[in-house]
DRENTOR-886547 format. One record per atom (N, C-alpha, C): z negated, y negated, x negated. Coordinates in pm, whole numbers, padded with zeros to 5 digits, always signed. Atoms other than C-alpha are relative to their C-alpha. Layout:
# residues N
ZYX;...
END
This chain:
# residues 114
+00064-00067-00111;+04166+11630-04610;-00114-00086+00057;+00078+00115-00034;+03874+11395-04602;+00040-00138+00106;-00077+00109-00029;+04118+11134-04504;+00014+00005+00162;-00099+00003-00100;+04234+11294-04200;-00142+00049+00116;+00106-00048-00125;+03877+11391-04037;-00050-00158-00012;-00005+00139-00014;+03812+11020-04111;+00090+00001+00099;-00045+00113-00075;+04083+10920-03917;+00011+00064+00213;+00019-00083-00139;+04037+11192-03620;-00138-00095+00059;+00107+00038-00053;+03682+11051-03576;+00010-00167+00035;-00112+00132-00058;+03879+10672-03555;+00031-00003+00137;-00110+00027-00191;+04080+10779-03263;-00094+00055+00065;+00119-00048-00094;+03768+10949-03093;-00064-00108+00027;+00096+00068+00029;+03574+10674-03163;+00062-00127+00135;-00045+00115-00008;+03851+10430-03037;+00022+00020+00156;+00002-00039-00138;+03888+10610-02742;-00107+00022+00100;+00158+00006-00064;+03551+10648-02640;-00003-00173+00027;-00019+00148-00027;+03573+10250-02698;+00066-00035+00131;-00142+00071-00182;+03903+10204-02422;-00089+00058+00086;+00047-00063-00147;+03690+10462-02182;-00149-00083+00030;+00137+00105-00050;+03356+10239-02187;+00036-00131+00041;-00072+00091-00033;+03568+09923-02161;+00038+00077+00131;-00028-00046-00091;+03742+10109-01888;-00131-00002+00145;+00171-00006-00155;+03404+10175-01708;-00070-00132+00039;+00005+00120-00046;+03323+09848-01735;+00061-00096+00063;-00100+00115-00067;+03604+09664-01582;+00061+00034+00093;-00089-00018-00080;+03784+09874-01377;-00013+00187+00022;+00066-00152-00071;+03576+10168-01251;-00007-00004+00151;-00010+00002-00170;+03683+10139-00866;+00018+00092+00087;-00038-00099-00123;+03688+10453-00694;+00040-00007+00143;-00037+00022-00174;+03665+10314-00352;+00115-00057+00036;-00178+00075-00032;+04032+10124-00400;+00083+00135+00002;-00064-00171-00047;+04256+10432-00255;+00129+00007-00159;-00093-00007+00103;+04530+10317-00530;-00083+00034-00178;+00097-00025+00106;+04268+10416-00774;+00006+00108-00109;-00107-00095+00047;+04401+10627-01084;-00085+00029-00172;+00091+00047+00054;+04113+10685-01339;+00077+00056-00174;-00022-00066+00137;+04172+10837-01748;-00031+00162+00042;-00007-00111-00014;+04179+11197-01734;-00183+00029-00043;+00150-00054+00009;+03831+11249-01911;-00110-00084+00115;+00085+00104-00130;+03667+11006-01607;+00041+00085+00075;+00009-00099-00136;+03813+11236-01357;-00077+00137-00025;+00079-00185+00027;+03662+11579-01518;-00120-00062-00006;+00204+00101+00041;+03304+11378-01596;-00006-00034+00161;+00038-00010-00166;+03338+11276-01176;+00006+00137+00041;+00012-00124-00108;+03455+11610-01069;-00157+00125-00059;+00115-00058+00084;+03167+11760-01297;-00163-00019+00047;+00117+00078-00086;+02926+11529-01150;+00005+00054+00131;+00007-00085-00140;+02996+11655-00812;-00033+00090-00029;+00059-00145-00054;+02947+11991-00840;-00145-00004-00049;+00096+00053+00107;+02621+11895-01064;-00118-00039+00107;+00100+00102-00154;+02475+11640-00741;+00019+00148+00128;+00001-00128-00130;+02606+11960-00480;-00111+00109-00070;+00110-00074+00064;+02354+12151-00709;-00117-00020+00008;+00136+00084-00022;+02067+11911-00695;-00023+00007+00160;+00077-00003-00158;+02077+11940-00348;-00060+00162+00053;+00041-00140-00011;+02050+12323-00332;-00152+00008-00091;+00106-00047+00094;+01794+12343-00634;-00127-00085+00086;+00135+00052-00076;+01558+12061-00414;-00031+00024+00080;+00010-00003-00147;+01586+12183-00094;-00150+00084+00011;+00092-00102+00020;+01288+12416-00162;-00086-00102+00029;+00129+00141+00008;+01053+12071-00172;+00002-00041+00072;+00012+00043-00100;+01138+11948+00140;+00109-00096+00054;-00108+00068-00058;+01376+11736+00346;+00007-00127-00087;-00019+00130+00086;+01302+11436+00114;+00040-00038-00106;-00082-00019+00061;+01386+11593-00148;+00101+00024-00038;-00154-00027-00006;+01673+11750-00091;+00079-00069+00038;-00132+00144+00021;+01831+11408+00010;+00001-00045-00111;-00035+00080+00120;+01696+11277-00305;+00091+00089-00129;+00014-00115+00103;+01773+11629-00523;+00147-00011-00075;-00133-00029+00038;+02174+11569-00539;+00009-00120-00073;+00019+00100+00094;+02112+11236-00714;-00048-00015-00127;+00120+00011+00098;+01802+11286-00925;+00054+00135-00096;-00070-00038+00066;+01995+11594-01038;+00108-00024-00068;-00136+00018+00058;+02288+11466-01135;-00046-00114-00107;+00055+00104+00103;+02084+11179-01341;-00064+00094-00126;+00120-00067+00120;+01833+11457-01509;+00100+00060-00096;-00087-00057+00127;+02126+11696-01672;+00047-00075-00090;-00075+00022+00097;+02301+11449-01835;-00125-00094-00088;+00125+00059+00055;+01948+11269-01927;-00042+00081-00103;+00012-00052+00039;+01835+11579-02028;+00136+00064-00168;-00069+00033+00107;+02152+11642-02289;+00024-00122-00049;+00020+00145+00149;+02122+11328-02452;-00100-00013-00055;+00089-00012+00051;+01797+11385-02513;-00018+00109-00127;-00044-00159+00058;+01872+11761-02654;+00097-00024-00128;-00037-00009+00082;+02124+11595-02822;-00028-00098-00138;+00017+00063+00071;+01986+11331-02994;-00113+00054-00133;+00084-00109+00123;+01710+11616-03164;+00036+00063-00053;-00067-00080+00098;+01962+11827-03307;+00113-00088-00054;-00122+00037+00032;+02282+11651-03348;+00025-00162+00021;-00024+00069-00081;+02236+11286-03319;+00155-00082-00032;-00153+00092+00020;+02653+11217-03436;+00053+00053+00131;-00065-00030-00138;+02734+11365-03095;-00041-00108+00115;+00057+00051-00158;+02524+11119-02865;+00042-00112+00062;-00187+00110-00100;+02841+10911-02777;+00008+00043+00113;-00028-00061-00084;+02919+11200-02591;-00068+00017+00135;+00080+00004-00121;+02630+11241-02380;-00041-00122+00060;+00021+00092-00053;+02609+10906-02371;+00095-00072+00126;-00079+00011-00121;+02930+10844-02191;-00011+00086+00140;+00009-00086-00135;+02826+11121-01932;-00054-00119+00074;+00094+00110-00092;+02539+10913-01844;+00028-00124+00041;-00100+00139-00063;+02754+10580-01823;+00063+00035+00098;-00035+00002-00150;+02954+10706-01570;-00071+00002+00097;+00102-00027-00077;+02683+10885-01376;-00058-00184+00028;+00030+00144+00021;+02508+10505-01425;+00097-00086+00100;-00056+00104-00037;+02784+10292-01317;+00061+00043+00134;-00009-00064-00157;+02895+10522-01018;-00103-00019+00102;+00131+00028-00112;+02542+10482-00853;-00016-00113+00015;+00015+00124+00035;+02485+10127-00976;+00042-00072+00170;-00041+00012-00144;+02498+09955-00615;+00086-00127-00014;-00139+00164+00024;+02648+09581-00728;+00070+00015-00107;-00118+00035+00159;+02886+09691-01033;+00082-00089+00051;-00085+00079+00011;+03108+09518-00859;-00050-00220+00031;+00057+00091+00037;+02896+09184-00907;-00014-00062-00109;+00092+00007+00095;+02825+09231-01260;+00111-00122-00050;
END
């Protein structure tokens, strides 16, 4: 039994590996033939509704904010759970960490430089 949550946390592990590789090499949204891993499309479509939130929750502060609010929100939640998770649970903060890599490399203005 031991054996086999060992080897579950392997293929999590290994897969989290291909999806950061992934983000690094061949995170191109703007190419239309563009066709991402299934957990990269729920983590973008997640992010959207997340940034369409930040703009509602800033709008209260003023026009400057509420351009910046759909950004700076979508940076703070997943900032905020990695932080959350690194004080209770820190064998989870892969997880939140990959949020924030995408978030990260989606804004990033020269990824395609790096």
């Amino acid at each position: 039994m031991k054996y086999i949550f060992l080897s579950i946390k392997l293929l999590i592990f290994l897969y989290l590996a291909y999806l950061t590789y992934f983000l690094a090499t061949g995170y191109h949204p703007e190419i239309p033939s563009y066709s991402p891993p299934f957990l990269v499309w729920v983590i973008d479509i997640i992010n959207l509704y997340i940034h369409e939130a930040g703009h509602f929750f800033f709008k209260i502060f003023g026009r400057w904010m509420y351009f910046l609010g759909g950004s700076l929100f979508q940076c703070l939640i997943p900032l905020a759970l990695l932080i959350v998770t690194a004080r209770q649970n820190p064998s989870y903060l892969s997880y939140a960490g990959l949020w924030l890599l995408v978030f990260m490399l989606k804004m990033h203005p020269s990824r395609n430089s790096l």
